[in-house]
N, CA and C atoms as a LAMMPS dump frame, in Angstrom:
ITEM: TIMESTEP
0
ITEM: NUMBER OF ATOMS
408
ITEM: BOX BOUNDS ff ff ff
-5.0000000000000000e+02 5.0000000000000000e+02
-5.0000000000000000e+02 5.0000000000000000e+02
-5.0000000000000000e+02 5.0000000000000000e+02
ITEM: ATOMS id mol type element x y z
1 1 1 N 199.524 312.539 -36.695
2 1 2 C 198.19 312.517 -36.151
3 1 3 C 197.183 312.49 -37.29
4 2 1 N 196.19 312.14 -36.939
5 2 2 C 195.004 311.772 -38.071
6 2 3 C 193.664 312.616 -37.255
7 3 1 N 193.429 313.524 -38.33
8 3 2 C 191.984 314.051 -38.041
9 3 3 C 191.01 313.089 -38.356
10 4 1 N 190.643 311.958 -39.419
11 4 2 C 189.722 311.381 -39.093
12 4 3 C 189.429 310.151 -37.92
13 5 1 N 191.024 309.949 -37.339
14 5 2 C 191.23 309.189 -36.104
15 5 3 C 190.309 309.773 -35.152
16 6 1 N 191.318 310.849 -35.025
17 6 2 C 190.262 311.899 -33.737
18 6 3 C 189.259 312.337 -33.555
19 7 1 N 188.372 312.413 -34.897
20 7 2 C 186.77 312.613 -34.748
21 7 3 C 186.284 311.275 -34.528
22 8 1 N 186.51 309.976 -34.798
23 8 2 C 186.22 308.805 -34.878
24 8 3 C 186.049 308.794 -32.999
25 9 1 N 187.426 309.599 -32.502
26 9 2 C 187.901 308.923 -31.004
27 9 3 C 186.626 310.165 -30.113
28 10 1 N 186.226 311.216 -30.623
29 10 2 C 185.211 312.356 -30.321
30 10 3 C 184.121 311.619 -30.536
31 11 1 N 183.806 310.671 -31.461
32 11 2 C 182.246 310.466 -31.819
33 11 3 C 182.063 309.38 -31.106
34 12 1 N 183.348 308.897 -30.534
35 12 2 C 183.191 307.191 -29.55
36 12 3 C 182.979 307.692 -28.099
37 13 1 N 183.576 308.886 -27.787
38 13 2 C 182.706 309.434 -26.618
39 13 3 C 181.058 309.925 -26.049
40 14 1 N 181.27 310.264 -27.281
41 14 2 C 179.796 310.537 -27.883
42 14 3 C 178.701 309.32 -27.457
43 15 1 N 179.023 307.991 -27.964
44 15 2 C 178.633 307.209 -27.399
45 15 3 C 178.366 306.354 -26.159
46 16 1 N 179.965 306.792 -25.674
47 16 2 C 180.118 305.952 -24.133
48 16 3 C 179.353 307.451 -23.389
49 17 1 N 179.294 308.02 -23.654
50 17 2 C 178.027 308.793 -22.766
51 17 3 C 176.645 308.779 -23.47
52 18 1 N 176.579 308.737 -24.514
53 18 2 C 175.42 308.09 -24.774
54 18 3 C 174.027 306.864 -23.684
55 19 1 N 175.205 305.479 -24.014
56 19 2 C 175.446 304.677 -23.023
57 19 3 C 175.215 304.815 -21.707
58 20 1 N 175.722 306.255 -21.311
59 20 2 C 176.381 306.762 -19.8
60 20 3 C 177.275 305.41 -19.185
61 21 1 N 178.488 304.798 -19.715
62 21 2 C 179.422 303.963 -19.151
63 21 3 C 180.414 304.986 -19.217
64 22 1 N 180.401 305.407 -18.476
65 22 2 C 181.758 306.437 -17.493
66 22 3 C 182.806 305.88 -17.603
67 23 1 N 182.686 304.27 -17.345
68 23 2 C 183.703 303.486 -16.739
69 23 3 C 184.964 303.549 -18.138
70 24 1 N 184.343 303.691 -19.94
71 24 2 C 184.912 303.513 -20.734
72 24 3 C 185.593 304.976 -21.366
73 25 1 N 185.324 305.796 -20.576
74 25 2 C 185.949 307.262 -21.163
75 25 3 C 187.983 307.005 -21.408
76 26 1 N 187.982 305.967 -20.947
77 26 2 C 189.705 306.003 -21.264
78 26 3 C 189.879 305.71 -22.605
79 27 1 N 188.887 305.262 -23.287
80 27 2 C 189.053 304.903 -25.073
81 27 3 C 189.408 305.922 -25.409
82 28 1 N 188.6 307.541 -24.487
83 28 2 C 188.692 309.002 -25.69
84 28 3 C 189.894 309.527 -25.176
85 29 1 N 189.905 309.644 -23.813
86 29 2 C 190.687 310.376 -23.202
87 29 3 C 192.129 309.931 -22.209
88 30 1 N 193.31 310.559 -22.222
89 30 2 C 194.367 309.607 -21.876
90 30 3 C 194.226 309.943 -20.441
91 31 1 N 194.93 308.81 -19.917
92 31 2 C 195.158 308.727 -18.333
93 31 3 C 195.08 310.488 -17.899
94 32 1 N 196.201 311.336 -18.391
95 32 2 C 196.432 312.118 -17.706
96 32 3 C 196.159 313.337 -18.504
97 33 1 N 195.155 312.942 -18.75
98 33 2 C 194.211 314.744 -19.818
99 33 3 C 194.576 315.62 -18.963
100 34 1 N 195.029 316.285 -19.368
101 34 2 C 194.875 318.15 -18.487
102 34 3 C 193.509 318.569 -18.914
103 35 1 N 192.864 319.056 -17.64
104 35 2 C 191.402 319.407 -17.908
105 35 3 C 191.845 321.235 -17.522
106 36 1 N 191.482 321.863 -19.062
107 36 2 C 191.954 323.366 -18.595
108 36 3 C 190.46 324.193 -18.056
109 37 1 N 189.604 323.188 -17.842
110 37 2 C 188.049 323.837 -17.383
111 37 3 C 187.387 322.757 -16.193
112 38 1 N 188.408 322.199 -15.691
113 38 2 C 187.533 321.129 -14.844
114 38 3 C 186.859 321.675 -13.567
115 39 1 N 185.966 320.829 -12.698
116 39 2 C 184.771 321.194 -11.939
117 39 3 C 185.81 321.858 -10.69
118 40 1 N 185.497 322.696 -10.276
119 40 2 C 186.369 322.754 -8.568
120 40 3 C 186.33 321.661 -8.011
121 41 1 N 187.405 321.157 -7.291
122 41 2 C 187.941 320.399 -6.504
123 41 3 C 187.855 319.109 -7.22
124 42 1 N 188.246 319.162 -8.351
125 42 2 C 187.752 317.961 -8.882
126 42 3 C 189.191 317.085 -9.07
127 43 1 N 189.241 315.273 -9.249
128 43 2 C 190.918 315.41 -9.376
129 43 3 C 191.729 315.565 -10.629
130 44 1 N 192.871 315.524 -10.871
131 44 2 C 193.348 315.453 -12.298
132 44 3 C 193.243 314.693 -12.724
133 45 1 N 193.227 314.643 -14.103
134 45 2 C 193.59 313.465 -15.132
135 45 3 C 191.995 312.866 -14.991
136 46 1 N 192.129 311.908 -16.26
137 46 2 C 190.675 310.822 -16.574
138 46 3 C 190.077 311.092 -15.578
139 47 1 N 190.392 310.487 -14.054
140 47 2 C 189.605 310.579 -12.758
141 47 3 C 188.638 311.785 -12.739
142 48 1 N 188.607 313.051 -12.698
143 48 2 C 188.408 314.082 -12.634
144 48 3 C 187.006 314.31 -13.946
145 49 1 N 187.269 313.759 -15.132
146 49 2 C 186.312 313.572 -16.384
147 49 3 C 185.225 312.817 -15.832
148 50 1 N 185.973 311.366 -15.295
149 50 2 C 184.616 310.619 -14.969
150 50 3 C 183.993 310.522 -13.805
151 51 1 N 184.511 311.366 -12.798
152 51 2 C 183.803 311.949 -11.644
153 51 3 C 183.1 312.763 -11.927
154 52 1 N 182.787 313.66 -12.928
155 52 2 C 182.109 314.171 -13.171
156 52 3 C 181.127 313.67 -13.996
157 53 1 N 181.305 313.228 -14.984
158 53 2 C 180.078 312.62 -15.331
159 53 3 C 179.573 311.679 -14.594
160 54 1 N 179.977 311.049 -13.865
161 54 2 C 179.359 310.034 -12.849
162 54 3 C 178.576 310.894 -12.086
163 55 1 N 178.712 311.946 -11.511
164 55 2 C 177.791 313.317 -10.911
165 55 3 C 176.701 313.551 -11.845
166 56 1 N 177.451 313.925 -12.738
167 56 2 C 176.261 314.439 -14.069
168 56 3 C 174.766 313.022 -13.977
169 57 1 N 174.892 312.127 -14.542
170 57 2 C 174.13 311.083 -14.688
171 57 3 C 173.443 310.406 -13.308
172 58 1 N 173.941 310.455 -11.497
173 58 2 C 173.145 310.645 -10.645
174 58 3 C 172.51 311.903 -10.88
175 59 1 N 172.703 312.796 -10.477
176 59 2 C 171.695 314.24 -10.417
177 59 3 C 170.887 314.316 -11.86
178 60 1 N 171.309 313.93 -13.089
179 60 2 C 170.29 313.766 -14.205
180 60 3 C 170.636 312.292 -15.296
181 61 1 N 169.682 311.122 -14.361
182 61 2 C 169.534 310.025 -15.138
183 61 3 C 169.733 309.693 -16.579
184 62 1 N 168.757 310.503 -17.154
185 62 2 C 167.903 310.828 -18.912
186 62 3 C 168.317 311.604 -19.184
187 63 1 N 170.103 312.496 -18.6
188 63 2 C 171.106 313.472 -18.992
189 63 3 C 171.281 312.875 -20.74
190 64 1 N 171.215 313.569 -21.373
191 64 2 C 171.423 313.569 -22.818
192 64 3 C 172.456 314.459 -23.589
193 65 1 N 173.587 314.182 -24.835
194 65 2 C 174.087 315.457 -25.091
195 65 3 C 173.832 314.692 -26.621
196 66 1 N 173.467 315.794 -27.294
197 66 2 C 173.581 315.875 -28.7
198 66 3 C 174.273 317.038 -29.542
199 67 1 N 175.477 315.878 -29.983
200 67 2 C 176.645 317.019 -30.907
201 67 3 C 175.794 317.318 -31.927
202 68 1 N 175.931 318.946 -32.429
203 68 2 C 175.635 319.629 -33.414
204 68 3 C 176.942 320.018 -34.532
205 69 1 N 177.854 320.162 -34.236
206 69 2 C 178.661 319.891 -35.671
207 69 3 C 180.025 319.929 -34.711
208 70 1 N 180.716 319.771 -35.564
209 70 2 C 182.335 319.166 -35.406
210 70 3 C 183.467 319.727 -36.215
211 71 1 N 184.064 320.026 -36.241
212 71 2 C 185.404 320.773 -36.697
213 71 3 C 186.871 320.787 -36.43
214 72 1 N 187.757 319.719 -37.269
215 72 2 C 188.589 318.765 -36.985
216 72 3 C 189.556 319.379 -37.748
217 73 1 N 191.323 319.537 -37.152
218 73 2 C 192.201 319.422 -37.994
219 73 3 C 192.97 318.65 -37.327
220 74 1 N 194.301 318.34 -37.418
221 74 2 C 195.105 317.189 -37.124
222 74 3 C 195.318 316.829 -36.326
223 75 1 N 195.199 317.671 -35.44
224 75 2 C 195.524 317.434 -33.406
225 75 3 C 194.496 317.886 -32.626
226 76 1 N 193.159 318.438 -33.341
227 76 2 C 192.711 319.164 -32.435
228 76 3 C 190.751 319.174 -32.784
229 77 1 N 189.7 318.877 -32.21
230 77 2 C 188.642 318.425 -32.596
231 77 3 C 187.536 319.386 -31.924
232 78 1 N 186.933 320.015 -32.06
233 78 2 C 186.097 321.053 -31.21
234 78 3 C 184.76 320.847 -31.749
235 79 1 N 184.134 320.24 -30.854
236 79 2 C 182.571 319.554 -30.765
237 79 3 C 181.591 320.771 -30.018
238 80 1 N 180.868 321.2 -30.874
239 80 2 C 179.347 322.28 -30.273
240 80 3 C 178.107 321.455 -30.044
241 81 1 N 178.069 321.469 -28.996
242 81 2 C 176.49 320.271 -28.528
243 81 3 C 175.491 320.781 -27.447
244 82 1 N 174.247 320.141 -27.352
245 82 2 C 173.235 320.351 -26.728
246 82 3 C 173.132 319.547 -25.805
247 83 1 N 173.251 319.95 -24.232
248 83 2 C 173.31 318.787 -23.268
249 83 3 C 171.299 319.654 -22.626
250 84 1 N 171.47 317.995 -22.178
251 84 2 C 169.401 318.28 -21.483
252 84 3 C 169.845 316.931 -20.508
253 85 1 N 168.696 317.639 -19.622
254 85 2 C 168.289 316.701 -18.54
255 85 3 C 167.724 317.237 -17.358
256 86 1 N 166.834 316.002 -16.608
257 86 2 C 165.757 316.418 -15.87
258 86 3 C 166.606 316.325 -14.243
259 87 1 N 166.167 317.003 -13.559
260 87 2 C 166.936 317.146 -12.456
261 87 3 C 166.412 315.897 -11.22
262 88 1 N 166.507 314.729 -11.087
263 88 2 C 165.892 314.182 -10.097
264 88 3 C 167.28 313.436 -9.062
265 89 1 N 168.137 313.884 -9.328
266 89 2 C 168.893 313.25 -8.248
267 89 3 C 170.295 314.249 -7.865
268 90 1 N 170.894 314.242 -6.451
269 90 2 C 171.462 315.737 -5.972
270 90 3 C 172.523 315.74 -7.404
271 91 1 N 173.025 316.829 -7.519
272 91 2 C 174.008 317.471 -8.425
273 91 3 C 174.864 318.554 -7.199
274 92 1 N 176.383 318.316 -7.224
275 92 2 C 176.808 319.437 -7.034
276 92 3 C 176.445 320.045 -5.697
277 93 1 N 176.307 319.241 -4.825
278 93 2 C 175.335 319.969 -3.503
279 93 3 C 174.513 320.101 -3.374
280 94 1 N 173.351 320.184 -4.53
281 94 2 C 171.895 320.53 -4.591
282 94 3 C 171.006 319.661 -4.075
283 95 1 N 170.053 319.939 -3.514
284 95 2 C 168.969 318.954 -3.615
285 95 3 C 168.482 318.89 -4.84
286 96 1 N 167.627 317.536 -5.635
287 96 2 C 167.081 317.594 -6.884
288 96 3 C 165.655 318.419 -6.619
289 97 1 N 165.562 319.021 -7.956
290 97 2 C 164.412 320.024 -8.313
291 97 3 C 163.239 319.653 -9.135
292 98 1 N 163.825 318.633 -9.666
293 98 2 C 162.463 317.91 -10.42
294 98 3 C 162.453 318.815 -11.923
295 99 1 N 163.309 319.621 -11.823
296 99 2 C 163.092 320.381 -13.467
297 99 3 C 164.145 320.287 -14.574
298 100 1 N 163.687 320.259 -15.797
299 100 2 C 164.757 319.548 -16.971
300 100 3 C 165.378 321.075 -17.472
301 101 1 N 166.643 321.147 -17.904
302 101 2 C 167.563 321.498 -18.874
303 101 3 C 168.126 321.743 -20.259
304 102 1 N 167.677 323.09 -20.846
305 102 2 C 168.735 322.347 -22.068
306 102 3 C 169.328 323.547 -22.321
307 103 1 N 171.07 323.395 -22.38
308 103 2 C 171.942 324.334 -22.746
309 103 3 C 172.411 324.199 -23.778
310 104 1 N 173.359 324.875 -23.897
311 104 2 C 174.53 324.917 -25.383
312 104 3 C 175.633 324.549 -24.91
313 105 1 N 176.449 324.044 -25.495
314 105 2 C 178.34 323.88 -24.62
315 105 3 C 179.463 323.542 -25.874
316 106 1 N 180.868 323.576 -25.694
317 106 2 C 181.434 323.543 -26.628
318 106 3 C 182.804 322.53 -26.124
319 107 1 N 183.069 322.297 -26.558
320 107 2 C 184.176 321.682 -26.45
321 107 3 C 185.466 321.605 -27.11
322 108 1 N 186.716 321.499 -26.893
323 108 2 C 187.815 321.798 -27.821
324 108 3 C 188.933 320.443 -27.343
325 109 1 N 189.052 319.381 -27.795
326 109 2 C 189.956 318.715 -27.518
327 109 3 C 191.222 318.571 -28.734
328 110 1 N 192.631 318.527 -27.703
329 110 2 C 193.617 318.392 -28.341
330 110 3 C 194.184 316.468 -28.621
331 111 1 N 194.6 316.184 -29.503
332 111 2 C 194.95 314.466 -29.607
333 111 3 C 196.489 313.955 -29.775
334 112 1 N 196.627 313.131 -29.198
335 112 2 C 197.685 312.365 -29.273
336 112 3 C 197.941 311.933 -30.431
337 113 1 N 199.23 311.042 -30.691
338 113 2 C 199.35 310.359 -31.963
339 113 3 C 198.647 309.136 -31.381
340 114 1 N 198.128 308.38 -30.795
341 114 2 C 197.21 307.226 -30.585
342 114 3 C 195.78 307.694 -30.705
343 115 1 N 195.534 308.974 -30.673
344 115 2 C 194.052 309.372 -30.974
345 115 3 C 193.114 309.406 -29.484
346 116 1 N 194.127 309.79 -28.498
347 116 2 C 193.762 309.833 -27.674
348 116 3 C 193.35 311.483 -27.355
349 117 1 N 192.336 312.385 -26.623
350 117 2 C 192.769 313.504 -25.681
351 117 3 C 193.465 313.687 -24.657
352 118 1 N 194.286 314.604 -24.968
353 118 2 C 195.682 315.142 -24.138
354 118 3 C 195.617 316.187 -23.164
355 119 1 N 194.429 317.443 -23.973
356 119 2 C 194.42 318.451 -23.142
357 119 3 C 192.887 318.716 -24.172
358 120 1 N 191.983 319.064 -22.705
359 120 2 C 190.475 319.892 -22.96
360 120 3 C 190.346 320.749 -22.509
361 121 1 N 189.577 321.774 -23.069
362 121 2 C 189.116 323.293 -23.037
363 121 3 C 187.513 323.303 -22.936
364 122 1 N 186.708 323.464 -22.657
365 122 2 C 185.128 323.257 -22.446
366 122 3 C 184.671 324.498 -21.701
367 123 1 N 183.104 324.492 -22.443
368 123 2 C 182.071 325.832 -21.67
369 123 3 C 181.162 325.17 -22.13
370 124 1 N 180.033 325.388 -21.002
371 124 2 C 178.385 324.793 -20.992
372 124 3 C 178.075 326.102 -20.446
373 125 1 N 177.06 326.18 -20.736
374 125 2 C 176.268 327.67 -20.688
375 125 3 C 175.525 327.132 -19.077
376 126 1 N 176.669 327.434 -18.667
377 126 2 C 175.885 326.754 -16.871
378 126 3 C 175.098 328.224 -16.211
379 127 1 N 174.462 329.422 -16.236
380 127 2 C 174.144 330.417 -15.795
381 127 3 C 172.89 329.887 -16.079
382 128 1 N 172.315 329.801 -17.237
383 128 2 C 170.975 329.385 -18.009
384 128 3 C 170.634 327.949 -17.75
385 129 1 N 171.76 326.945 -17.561
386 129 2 C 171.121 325.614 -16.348
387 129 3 C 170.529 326.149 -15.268
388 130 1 N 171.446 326.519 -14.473
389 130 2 C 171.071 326.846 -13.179
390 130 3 C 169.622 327.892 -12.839
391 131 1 N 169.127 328.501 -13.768
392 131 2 C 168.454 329.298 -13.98
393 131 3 C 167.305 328.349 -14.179
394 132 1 N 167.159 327.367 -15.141
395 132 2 C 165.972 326.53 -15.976
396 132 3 C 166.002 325.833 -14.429
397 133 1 N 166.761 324.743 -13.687
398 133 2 C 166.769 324.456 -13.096
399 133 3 C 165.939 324.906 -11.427
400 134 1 N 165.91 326.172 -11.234
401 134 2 C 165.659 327.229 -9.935
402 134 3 C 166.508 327.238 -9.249
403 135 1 N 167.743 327.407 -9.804
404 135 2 C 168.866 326.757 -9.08
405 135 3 C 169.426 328.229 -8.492
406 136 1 N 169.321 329.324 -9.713
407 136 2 C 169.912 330.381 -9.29
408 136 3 C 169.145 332.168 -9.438
């Protein structure tokens, strides 16, 4: 495995959400990622990643994440970033609120020898969304 593969394959996600093309998250992540933090009821594997961000980007259009640093060894890549966005379309059951976001979140992905993710670990400071939001 190659750590500079895998930050390369972290920073290309980076982009396809950038972008917001959902459709290309299979570049980062393999068919059948184990998601060890995924949404309730959400499905396994890739499906489950880009159902969610496909959620994410209706309920917040101008959804933004900006990685703040990165920390890579051979199999394993853990990205600390700033996700924002304005609430104008439902999320999650909600009606939209019209109010913007910005949390902290972390991420920990494990890589294949193709430089793919195998298995993710993730926390977004969702108490303090939901809060900025009037959500909770």
């Amino acid at each position: 495995m190659s750590k500079d593969k895998n930050v390369a394959t972290q920073e290309r996600i980076g982009e396809i959400l950038t972008a917001k093309d959902v459709s290309r998250l299979g570049e980062g992540f393999h068919q059948n990622v184990v998601d060890h933090d995924p949404v309730p009821g959400a499905p396994a594997g890739l499906a489950g990643i880009q159902e969610f961000w496909t959620s994410f980007f209706t309920g917040f259009p101008d959804g933004a994440l900006q990685v703040e640093t990165i920390v890579a060894d051979d199999d394993q890549v853990a990205a600390v970033f700033t996700i924002t966005g304005t609430n104008t379309g439902p999320f999650q059951g909600n009606d939209p609120t019209g109010k913007s976001f910005s949390v902290r979140g972390i991420q920990i992905g494990k890589f294949d020898e193709d430089g793919l993710i195998v298995e993710r670990w993730g926390s977004t400071d969702q108490a303090t969304m939901l809060e900025q939001l009037g959500l909770a």
